[in-house]
C-alpha positions in Angstrom: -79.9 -25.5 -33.3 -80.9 -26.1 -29.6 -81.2 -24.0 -27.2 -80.0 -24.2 -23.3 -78.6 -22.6 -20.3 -75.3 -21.8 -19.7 -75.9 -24.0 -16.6 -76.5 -27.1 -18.8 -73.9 -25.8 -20.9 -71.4 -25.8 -18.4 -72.7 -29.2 -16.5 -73.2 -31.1 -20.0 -69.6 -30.6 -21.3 -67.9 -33.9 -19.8 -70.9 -36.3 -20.3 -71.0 -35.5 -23.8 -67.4 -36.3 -24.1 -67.9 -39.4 -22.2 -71.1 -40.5 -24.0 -68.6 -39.8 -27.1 -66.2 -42.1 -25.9 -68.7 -45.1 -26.3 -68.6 -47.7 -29.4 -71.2 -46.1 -31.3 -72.5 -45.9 -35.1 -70.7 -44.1 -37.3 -73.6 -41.5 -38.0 -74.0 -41.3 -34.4 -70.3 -40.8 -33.2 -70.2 -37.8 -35.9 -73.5 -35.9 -34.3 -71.4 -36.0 -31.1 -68.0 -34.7 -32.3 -70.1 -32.0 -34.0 -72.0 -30.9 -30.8 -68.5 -31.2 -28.8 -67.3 -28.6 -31.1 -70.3 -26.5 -30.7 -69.9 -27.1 -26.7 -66.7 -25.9 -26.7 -67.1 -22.6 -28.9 -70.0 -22.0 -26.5 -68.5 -22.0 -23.5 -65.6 -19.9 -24.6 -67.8 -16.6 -23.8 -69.3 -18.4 -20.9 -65.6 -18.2 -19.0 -64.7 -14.9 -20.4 -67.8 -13.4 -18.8 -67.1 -15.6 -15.9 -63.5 -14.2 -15.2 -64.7 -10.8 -16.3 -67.6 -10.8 -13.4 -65.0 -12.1 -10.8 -62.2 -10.1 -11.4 -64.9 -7.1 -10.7 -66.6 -8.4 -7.7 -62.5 -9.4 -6.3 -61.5 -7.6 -3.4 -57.7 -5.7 -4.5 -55.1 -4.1 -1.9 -54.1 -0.5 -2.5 -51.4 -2.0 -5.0 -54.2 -3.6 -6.9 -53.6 -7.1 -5.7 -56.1 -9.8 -5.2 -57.1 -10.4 -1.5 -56.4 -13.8 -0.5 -58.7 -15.5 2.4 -56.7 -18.7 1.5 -55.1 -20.7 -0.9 -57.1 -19.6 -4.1 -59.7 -18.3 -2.6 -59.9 -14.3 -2.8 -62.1 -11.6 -0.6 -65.3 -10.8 -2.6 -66.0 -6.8 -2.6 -70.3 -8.0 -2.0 -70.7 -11.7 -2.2 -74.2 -11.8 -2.7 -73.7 -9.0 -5.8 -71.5 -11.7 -7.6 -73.8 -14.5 -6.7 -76.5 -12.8 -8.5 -74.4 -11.9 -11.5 -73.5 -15.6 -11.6 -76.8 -16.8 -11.4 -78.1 -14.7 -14.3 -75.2 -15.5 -16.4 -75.8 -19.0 -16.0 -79.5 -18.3 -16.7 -79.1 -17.0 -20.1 -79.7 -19.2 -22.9 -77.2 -20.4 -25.7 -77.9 -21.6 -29.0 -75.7 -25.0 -29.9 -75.1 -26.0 -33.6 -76.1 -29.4 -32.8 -78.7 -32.2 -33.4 -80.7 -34.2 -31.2 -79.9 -38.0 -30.6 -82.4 -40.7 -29.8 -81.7 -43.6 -27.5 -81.6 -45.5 -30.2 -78.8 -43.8 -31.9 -76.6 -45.1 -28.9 -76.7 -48.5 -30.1 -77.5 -50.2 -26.9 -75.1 -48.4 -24.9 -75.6 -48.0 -20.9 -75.5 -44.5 -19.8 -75.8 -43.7 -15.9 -79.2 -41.6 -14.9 -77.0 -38.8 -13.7 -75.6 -38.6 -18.1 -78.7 -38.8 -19.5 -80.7 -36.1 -16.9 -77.6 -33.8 -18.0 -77.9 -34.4 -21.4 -81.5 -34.3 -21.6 -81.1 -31.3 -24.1 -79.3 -33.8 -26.6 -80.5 -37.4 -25.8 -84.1 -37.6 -26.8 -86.4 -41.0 -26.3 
């Protein structure tokens, strides 16, 4: 089990899937598809609190409708409430069913600074 943030959580998701869609050992490619599925169960509360903490903080109408500023973008009842709720629920920490990969598991592969400091959770030395 490891343990992160939702904020890595949330900003890990693709890379894994791209560092996943590398030519890699068989062993290797299985650790990944593993912690893919454990990303993706995780992050399945993650959004549920998410949409829960902004439909609260959403500005409604006397009919109970969304305020729209623009195109997608709705009034917030306090902004800076629902920045704070935000912030701490991308603070808490997750546990992920997954195990740790070396650089040498990767077989050579070339992975972009901006992967690896996202998935430095995952990809150990």
């Amino acid at each position: 089990m490891i343990k992160i943030t939702n904020a890595k959580l949330t900003a890990s998701v693709n890379d894994v899937r791209v560092v996943a869609n590398l030519a890699l050992p068989v062993r290797t490619s299985f650790k990944l598809a593993k912690t893919i599925k454990a990303l993706e169960a995780a992050i399945v509360p993650y959004r549920e609190t998410y949409e829960k903490l902004t439909e609260q903080h959403i500005e409604k109408d006397a009919d109970g409708k969304r305020i729209e500023v623009s195109p997608g973008q709705f009034k917030l009842t306090d902004p800076r409430a629902f920045d704070l709720d935000v912030r701490e629920l991308l603070d808490l920490e997750v546990e992920i069913d997954a195990d740790t990969i070396s650089l040498s598991e990767l077989d050579g592969q070339i992975l972009t600074p901006n992967v690896l400091m996202n998935l430095d959770w995952l990809i150990t030395e």
